[in-house]
C-alpha positions in Angstrom: -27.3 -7.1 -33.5 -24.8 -3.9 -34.3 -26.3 -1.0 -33.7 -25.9 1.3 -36.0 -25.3 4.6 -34.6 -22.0 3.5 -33.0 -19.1 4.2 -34.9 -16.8 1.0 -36.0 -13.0 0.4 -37.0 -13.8 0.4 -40.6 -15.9 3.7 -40.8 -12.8 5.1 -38.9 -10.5 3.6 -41.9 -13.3 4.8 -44.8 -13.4 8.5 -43.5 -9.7 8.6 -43.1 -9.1 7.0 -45.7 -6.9 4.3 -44.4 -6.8 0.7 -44.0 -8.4 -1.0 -40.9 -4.8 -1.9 -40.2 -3.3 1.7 -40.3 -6.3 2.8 -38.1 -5.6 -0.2 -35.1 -1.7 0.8 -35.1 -2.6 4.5 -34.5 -4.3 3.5 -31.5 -2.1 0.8 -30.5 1.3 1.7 -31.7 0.9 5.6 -32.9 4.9 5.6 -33.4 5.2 3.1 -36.2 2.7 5.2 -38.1 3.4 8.2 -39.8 2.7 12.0 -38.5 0.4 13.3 -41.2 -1.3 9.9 -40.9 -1.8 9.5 -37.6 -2.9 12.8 -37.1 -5.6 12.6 -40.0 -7.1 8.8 -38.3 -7.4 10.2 -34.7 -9.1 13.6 -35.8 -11.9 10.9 -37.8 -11.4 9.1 -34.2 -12.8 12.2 -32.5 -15.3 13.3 -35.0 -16.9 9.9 -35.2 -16.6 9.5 -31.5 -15.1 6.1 -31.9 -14.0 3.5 -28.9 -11.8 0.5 -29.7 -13.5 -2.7 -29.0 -11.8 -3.6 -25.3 -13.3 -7.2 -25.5 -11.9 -7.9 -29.1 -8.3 -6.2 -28.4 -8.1 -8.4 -25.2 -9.5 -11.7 -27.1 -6.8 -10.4 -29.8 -3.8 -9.8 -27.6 -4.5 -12.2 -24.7 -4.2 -9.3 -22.9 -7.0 -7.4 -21.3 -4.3 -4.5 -20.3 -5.9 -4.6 -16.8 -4.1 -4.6 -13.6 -6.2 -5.6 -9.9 -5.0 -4.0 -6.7 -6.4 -5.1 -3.2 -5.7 -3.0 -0.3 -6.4 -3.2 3.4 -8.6 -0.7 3.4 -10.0 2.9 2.1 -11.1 4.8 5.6 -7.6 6.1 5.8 -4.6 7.4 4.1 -2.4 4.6 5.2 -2.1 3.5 1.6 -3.2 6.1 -0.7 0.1 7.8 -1.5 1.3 4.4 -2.7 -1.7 3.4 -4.9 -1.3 6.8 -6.2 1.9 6.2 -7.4 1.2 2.8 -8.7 -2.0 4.0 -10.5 0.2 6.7 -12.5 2.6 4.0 -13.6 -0.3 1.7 -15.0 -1.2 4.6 -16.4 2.1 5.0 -18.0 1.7 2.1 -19.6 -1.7 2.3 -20.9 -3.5 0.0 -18.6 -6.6 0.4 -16.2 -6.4 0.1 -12.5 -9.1 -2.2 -10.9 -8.8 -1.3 -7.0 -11.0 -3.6 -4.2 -10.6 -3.3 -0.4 -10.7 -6.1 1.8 -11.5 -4.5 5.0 -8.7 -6.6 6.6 -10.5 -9.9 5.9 -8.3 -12.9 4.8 -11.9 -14.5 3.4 -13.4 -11.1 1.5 -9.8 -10.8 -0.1 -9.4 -14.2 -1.1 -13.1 -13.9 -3.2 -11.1 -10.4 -4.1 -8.3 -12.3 -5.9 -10.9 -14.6 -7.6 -12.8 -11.8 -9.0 -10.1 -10.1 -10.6 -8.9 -13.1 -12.0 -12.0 -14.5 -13.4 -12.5 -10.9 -14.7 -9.2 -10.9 -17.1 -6.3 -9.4 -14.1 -3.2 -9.5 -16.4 -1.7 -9.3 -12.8 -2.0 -8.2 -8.9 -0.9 -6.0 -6.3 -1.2 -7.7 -2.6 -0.6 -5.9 0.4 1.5 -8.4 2.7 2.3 -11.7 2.7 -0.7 -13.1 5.6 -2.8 -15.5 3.0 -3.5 -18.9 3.1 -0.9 -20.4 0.4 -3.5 -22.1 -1.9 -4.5 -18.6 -3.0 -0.6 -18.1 -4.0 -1.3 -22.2 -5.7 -4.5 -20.6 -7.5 -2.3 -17.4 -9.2 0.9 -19.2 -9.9 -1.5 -22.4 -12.0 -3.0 -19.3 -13.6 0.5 -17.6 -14.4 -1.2 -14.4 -12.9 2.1 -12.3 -11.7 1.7 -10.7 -8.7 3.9 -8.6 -6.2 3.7 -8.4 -2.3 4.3 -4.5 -0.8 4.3 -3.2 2.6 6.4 -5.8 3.4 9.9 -7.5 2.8 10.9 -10.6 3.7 14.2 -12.7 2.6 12.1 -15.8 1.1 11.9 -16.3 -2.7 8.2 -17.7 -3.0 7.5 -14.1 -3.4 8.2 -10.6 -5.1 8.4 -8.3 -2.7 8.4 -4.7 -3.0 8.7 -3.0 0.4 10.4 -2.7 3.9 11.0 -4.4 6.9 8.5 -3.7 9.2 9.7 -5.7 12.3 13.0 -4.0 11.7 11.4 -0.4 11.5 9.9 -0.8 14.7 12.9 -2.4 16.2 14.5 1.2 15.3 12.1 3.4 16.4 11.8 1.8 20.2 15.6 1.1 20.2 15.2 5.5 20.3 12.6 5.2 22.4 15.0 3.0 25.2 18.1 4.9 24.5 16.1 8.3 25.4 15.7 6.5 29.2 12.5 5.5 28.9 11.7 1.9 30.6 7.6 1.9 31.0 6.9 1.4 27.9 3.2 1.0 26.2 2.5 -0.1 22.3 -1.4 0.7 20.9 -1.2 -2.2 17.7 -3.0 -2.4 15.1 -5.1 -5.9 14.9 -2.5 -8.8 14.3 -4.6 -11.5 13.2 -4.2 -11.7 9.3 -2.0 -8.8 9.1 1.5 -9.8 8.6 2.6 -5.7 9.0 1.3 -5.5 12.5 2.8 -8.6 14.2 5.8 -7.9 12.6 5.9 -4.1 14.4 4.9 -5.6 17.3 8.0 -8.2 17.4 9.8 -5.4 16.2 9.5 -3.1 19.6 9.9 -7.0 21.9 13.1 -7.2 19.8 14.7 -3.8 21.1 13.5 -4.2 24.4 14.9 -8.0 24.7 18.5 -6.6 23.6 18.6 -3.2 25.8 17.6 -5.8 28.7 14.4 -4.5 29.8 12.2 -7.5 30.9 9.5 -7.4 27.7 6.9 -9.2 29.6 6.3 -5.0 31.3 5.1 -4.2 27.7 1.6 -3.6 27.5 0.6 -4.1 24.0 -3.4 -3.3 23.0 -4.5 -4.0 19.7 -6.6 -1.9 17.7 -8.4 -1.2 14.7 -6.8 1.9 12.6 -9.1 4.8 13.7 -8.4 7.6 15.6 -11.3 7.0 18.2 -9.4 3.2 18.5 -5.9 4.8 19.4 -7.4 7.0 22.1 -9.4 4.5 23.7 -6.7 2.4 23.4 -4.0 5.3 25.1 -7.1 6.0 27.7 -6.6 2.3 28.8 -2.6 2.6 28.9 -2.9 5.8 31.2 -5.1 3.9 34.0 -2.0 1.3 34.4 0.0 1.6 37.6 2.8 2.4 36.8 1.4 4.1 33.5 3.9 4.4 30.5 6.0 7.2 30.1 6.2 6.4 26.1 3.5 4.6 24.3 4.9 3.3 20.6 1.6 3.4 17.8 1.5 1.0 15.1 0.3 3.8 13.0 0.1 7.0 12.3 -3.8 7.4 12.8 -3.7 5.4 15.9 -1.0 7.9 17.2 -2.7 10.7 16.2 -6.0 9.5 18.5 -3.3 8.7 21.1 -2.2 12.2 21.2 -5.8 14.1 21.2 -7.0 11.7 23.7 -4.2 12.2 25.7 -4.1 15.9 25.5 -8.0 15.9 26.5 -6.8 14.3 29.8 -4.2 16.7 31.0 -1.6 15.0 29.5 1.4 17.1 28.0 3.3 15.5 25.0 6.3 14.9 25.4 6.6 16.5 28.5 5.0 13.6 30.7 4.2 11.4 27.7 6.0 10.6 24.5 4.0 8.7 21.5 5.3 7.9 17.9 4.1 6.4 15.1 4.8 4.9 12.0 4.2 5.1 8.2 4.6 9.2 7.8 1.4 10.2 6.4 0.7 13.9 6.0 -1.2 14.7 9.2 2.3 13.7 10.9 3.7 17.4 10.1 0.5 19.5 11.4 -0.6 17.6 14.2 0.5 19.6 17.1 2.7 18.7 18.9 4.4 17.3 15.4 4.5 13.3 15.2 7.4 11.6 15.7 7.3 8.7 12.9 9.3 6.1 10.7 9.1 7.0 7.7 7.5 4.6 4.6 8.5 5.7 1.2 5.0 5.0 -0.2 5.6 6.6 -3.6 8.8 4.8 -4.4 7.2 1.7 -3.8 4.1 1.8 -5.5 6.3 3.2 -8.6 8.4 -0.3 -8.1 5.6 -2.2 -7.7 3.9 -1.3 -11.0 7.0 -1.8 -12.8 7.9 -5.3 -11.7 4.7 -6.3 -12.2 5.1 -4.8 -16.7 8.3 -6.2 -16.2 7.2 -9.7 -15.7 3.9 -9.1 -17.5 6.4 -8.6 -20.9 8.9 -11.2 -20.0 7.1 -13.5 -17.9 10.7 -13.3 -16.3 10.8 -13.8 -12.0 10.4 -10.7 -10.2 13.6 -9.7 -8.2 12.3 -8.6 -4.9 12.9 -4.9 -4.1 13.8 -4.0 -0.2 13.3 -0.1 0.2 14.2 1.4 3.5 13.0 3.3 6.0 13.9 5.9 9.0 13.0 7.6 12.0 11.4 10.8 11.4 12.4 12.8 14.6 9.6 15.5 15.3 8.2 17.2 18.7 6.2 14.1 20.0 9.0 12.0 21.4 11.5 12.8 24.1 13.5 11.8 27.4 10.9 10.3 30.2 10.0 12.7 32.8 12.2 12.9 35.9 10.4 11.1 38.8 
């Protein structure tokens, strides 16, 4: 039953005197309706506090002018610039942003992707491309679009909007090797499900395989993205014999752990120990010493993101993938090994 205190379409229309028509195009399409009459429907729109009907406009439009976004995770700020910028482009373009955070589980994300679905996704933002390809069956049968970021790859199963994360690392320890530096360390994060990490983790094997260093001297540990994790993790690296005179993070957090840790044993950075990371959050500028970093552009791409996704929402057109590029961020963490 209609209850009768809440304000509908057509005592919007009778108080401004409009059609119901004239009143759903001022709130769907304001610029094919005239100034003086728009402005007289949404001032009876305030007064009679009116909200349009979502689940009718959806049933309407076949459209329910939502867009679901799963990330990693929310206990950092790995991806928040990003999802910033992707919210302000939904925004943009009148939709609402439904976020959910896997926790780096391939199983809780899956049930993620259902969810959104079943809950009328017009389409998805996925970080990576590490999920088990009935999932990709389940959105394409569905015609949900969807785009991968935080990752690129040459493969056209996908739209990807993001960088090369194998080649990023690749960059930052080629630095790292051309500096002098030959006991080398790496503090990952975990690689199981998480396309980004094994790819930075091939990334630093790849420059050490072509400067000629023997890669099987690279202690990698695996880690979850905390700072307590990373300087553990660096705690560990330290007690080897020889220990590492530069220790490559797969993150900025877990560098930033690395560093206090570090510090808190005696250790001066860079002066006996060089650490980078990778991603450029903010904390990479006011840690002291200052973190050496490859830098993500997170805003660019969750700006691309959002608009291949309304770009294929409108035309149902294939997404062109988007590869954005990244660089070292030279800073005060990173320099030539000690002299024995």
């Amino acid at each position: 039953m209609k209850n009768p205190s809440v304000p509908t379409l057509e005592d919007v229309a009778r108080e401004a005197n409009v059609s119901t028509a004239t009143v759903s195009r001022c709130l769907n399409s304001p610029e094919k309706v005239v100034e003086k009459t728009r402005e007289r429907v949404l001032a009876s729109v305030s007064r009679l506090g009116y909200s349009p009907n979502f689940g009718a406009r959806a049933l309407a439009a076949k459209r329910t002018d939502t867009i679901g976004a799963i990330i990693p995770t929310m206990e950092n700020a790995i991806f928040a610039r990003g999802l910033q910028a992707f919210q302000e482009v939904v925004s943009e373009n009148g939709a609402t942003l439904l976020v959910a955070s896997s926790a780096y589980r391939q199983d809780l994300e899956e049930t993620q992707i259902r969810n959104l679905v079943a809950r009328g996704a017009d389409a998805l933002l996925l970080i990576g491309d590490d999920r088990d390809d009935k999932i990709y069956e389940f959105l394409s049968n569905r015609g949900i679009p969807y785009v991968v970021a935080w990752s690129y790859r040459d493969d056209d199963n996908h739209c990807f909007v993001g960088f090369d994360n194998r080649s990023a690392a690749k960059e930052m320890a080629a630095k790292i090797i051309e500096l002098g530096h030959t006991r080398i360390g790496m503090i990952a994060g975990l690689t199981r499900n998480n396309d980004r990490a094994r790819d930075r983790v091939l990334g630093v094997k790849d420059a050490i395989t072509e400067h000629g260093l023997n890669v099987d001297d690279l202690h990698v540990i695996e880690a979850e993205y905390s700072f307590a994790e990373g300087g553990n993790a660096v705690e560990h690296l330290l007690s080897l014999a020889p220990r590492p005179t530069a220790i490559v993070c797969g993150n900025d957090i877990l560098a930033v752990g690395a560093m206090k840790r570090a510090r808190s044993l005696g250790i001066q950075i860079p002066d006996q120990l060089s650490i980078t990371g990778f991603d450029d959050i903010e904390v990479c500028s006011v840690v002291e010493p200052s973190l050496t970093t490859i830098h993500v552009p997170h805003r660019n791409m969750g700006k691309t993101a959002a608009k291949s996704l309304f770009a294929m929402m409108e035309s149902e057109a294939i997404c062109a993938s988007s590869h954005l590029e990244t660089y070292v961020v030279e800073r005060q963490s990173l320099a030539a090994p000690p002299k024995s």
